[in-house]
C-alpha positions, 0 to 999 in steps of 0.5 A: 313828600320826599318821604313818601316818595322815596320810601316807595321807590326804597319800597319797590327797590326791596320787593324786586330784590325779594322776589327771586328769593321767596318765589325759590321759598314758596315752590321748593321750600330751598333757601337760596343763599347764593341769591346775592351772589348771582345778583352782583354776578348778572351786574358784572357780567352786563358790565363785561358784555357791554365794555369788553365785548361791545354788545347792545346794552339790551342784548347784554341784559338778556345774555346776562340773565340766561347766564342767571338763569341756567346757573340757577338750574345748575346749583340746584341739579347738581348741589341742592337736589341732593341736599333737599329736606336738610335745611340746614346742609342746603343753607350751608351749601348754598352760601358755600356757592355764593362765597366761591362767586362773590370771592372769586370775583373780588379775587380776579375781578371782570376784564382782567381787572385783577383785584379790583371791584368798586367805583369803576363797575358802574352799569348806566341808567336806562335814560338819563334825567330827572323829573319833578313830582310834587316839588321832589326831584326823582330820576327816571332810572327809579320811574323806570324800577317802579314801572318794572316791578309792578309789570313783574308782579303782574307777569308772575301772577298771570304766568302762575294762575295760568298757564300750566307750568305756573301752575305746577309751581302753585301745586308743589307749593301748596301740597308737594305730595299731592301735586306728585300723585298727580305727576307734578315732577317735584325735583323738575318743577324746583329746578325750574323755580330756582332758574326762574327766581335765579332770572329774577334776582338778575332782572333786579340787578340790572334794574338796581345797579345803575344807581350805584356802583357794582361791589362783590359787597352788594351781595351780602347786603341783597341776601340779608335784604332778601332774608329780611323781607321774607322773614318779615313777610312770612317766608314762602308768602308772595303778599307778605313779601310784598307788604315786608318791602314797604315795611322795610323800605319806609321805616329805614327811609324815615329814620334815615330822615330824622336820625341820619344813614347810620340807623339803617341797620339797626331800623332793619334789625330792629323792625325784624325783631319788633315784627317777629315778636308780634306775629312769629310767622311773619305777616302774612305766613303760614307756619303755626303760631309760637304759642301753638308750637309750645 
């Protein structure tokens, strides 16, 4: 039972930090790879906002994620736009983007504290205390995460079938050339995804970050989650993504059960390779099958 229950809030825990990421993928065809580093910036920012500055958590939250929001848009309207097409340079670019925030945050830290990043940036859970499910104990900051992640999908899936700026994201994802015959501005509507998925990676910050400590580490380790789901996945497919996370989250918690912490990494590479070997695209993507590109 601690299994599954823990396996689905690991589950939950990848897709929201997935999310961002493939959401980016799928309209604008950009791998974001400063993904990570906006993650753990939206964290220390909250933390400053909240310390420093003495403001309302939830002020803090949506000051926080603005701040994501717009730094979302200005990567791409001022490094990415002139990359995009040239996989490997937006690849480089973007990572370049993410070393010089990360880096610069272990550098000169939040708060004048220079130098140091680790146990003293702790962002608090939402409520504190715990509950008990089927004899398993479970804290109601991942009730909470749980919660959040299925209004989110539900809130994306709404704002993406409905309303008209949603839609221009599907039109360019779909069909790029078609959409622009149509007057979809590609660049604006990759900006906007990029701001969005940008949001997105610090709305799972700050959802996340209460249950541990807030390192420039953590975002290295969000990028290569992120990369993990949506090439599981299938890149650019929401669904898949989704099914990725549940992969990912129960297959590393049940090793962590039988063989212990250590094996995470190698469960994850190796349910990474296992699944590209069966299916090249990912489980639920659309690129063309290996034997079809030979």
């Amino acid at each position: 039972m601690e299994i599954i229950i823990y396996g689905t809030v690991n589950s939950v825990i990848y897709a929201l930090i997935a999310v961002g990421f493939t959401l980016v993928y799928g309209v604008s065809r950009v791998p974001n790879f400063a993904h990570g580093s906006i993650y753990v910036l939206v964290g220390f920012l909250t933390w400053t906002f909240i310390n420093s500055i003495h403001l309302h958590y939830a002020v803090a939250i949506v000051l926080s994620l603005l701040v994501a929001s717009f730094l979302g848009l200005i990567i791409y309207r001022f490094v990415l736009i002139r990359l995009r097409g040239m996989a490997t340079s937006e690849i480089i670019a973007s990572f370049a983007v993410s070393l010089i925030i990360l880096e610069g945050l272990r550098l000169q830290g939040i708060a004048g504290f220079k130098g140091f990043i680790g146990p003293f940036y702790v962002l608090p859970p939402f409520f504190q205390g715990k509950i008990s499910i089927l004899g398993v104990f479970v804290d109601y900051q991942r009730l909470i995460i749980i919660a959040a992640c299925f209004v989110l999908v539900a809130a994306l899936w709404i704002f993406t079938h409905y309303t008209k700026m949603g839609l221009s994201l599907r039109a360019i994802a779909q069909d790029e050339r078609a959409a622009m015959m149509l007057g979809v501005h590609a660049d604006k509507t990759a900006m906007l995804s990029l701001s969005i998925g940008s949001a997105l990676a610090g709305l799972a910050a700050v959802l996340i970050l209460p249950l541990g400590n807030i390192t420039a580490e953590m975002g290295y380790k969000v990028l290569i989650y992120a990369l993990a789901v949506c090439i599981i996945g299938g890149l650019g497919s929401w669904v898949g993504a989704i099914l990725a996370a549940f992969v990912i989250g129960f297959a590393m918690k049940i090793s962590t059960a039988l063989f212990g912490a250590v094996w995470e990494s190698v469960v994850l590479v190796g349910t990474i390779i296992l699944i590209l070997l069966v299916r090249p695209s990912g489980l639920l993507g659309k690129q063309k099958e290996l034997e079809e590109r030979v």
